[in-house]
C-alpha positions in Angstrom: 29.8 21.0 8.4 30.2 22.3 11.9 32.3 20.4 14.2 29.5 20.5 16.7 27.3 18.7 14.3 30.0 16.2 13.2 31.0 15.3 16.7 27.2 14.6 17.3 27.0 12.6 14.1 30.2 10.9 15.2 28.5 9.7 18.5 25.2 8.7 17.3 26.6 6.7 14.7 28.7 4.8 17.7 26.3 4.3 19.9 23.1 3.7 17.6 21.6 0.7 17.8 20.2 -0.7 14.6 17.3 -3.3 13.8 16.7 -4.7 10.7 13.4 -6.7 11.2 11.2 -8.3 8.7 12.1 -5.5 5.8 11.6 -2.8 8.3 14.8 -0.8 9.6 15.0 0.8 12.6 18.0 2.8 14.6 17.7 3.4 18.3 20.2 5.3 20.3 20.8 5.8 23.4 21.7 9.5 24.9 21.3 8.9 29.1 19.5 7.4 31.8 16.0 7.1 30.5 16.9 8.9 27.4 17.2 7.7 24.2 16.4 8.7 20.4 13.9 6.0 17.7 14.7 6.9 13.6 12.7 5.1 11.6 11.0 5.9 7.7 12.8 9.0 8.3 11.1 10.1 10.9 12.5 11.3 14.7 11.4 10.4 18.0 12.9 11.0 21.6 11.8 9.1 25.0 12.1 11.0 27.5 14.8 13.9 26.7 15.7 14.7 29.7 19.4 13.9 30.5 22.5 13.9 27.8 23.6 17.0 25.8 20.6 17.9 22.9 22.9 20.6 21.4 22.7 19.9 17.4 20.6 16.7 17.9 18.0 16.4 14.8 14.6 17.6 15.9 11.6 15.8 16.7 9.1 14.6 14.5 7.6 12.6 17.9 8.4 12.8 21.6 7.0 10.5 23.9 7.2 11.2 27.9 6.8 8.6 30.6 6.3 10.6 34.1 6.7 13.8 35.8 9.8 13.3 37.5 13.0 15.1 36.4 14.8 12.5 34.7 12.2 12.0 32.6 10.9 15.2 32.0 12.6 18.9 31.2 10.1 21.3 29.3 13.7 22.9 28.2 15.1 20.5 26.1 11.3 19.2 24.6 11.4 22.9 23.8 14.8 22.9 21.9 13.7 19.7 20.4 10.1 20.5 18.9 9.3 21.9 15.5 5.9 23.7 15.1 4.7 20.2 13.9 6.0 18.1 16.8 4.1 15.8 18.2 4.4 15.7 22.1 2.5 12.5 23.5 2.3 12.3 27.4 0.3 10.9 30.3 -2.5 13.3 31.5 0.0 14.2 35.0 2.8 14.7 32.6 0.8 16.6 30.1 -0.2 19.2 32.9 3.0 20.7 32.4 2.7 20.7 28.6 -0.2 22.3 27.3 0.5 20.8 23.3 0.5 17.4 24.7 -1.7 15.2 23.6 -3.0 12.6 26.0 -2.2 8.7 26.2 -3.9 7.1 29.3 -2.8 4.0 30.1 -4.4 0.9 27.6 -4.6 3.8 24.4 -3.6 3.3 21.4 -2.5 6.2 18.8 -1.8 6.0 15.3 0.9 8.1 13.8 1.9 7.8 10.3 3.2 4.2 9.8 3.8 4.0 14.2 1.3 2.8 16.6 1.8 4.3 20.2 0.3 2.0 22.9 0.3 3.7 26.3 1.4 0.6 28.8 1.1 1.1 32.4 4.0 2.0 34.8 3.9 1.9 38.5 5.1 0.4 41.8 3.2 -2.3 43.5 5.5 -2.8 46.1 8.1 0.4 46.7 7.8 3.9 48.0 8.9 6.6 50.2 7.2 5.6 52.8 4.4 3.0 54.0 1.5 3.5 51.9 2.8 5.2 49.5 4.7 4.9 46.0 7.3 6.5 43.8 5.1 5.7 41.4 1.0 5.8 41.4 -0.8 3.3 39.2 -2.7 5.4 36.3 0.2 8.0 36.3 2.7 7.3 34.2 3.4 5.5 31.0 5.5 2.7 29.6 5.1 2.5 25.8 5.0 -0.2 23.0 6.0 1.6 19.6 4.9 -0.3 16.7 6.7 0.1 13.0 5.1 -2.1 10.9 4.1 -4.3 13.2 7.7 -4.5 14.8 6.8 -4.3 18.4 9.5 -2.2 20.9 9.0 -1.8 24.3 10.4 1.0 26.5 8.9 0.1 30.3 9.4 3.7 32.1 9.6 3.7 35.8 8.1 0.1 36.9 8.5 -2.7 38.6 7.3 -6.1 37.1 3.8 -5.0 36.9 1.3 -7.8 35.2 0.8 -5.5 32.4 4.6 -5.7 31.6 4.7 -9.9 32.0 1.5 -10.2 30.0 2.9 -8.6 26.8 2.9 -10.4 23.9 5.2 -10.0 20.4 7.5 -7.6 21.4 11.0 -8.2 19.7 13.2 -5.8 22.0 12.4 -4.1 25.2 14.5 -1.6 27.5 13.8 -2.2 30.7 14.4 0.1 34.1 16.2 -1.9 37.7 17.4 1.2 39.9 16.3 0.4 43.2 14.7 1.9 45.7 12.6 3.3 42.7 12.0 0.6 40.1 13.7 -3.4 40.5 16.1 -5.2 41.3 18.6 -6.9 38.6 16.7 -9.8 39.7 13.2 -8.8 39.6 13.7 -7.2 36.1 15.2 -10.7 34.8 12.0 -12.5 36.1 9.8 -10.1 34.3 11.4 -10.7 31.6 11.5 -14.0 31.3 7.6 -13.7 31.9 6.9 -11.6 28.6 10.2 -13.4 26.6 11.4 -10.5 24.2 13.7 -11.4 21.3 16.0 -8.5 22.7 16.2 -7.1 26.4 18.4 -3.8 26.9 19.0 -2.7 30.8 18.1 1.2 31.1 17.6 4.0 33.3 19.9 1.5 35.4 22.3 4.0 37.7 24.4 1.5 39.8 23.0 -1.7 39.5 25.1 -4.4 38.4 24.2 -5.6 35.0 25.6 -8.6 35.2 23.4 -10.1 38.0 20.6 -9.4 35.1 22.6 -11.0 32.6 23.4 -14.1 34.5 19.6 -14.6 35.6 18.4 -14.5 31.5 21.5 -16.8 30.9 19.7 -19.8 29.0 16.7 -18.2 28.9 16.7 -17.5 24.7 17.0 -14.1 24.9 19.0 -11.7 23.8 20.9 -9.3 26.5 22.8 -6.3 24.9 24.2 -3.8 26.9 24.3 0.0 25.7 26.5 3.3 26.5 24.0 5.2 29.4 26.4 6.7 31.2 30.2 8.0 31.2 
């Protein structure tokens, strides 16, 4: 085997996440940022592939993109990534860019194979670049709830505590975004949290915060915090 393949073998298998959840088995790993990769029944999905090193990764049977901005979206590397049966699944601003796309608005649900794909809003209520405005519009982007089985993961995108995040129900693990001036605080991200209560909470797409303000506002809250390998 190439040593390029066996070095990226040798990393996914030490940062890979796995879940073994009522019979169901599913490995998550994460690759930068907002970036990460879902295995599952065999199949491959990315989130987001837009920062890390895609050389030799295993393409995509699924990729799912959040929003238009840079970290979260590089036609190069979906391009690397796809097969001729890849499915690409965007919001309609993202999909602009990516005529195969097919779009998820906000509150759809797709089916594919044994995953469900529920497009969950993403937006700022409160920050922005200015007054009036926000890093991110209501109705733009996505967050997504990926469903295996019925094993409910949630990936929140570029958000703050929305009420679409806190009223979400059954979800066993969520990665969740606090890099300020663009998504939450530590703090805000803990309270939003605790308003949905996931089995599992994983801090991403985090640059510079300091995890351990989140950590110690979930402390006796019942659930579980795990930190993950993001950046170097």
């Amino acid at each position: 085997m190439h040593r390029a393949v066996l070095l990226f073998a040798a990393l996914t298998a030490a940062y890979a996440q796995d879940f073994a959840i009522r019979g169901v088995t599913i490995t998550i790993t994460p690759i930068r940022h907002a970036s990460l990769m879902i295995q599952a029944d065999g199949k491959v999905a990315y989130l987001d592939p837009a920062q890390g090193n895609y050389d030799n990764s295993p393409k995509a049977d699924v990729i799912l993109l959040t929003d238009i901005h840079g970290d979260h979206l590089a036609p190069p590397i979906i391009e690397k990534l796809s097969k001729p049966d890849t499915l690409i699944i965007a919001p309609e601003a993202v999909a602009k860019s990516l005529p195969s796309a097919k779009i998820l608005r906000n509150g759809e649900t797709m089916t594919v194979g044994k995953w469900t794909v529920e497009a969950i809003p993403a937006y700022n209520i409160k920050r922005g670049p200015s007054e009036g405005k926000y890093y991110h519009d209501k109705g733009r982007g996505n967050g997504y709830v990926v469903a295996f089985s019925g094993v409910r993961f949630y990936f929140a995108g570029d958000t703050e505590g929305i009420p679409e995040m806190r009223a979400l129900k059954n979800i066993e693990v969520a990665y969740v975004p606090m890099n300020v001036p663009y998504t939450m605080t530590p703090e805000e991200a803990a309270d939003a949290v605790k308003a949905f209560h996931p089995k599992v909470v994983y801090p991403y797409h985090y640059r510079g915060a300091d995890l351990s303000i989140f950590q110690k506002a979930l402390a006796g809250a019942g659930i579980d915090v795990r930190l993950a390998k993001w950046y170097d």
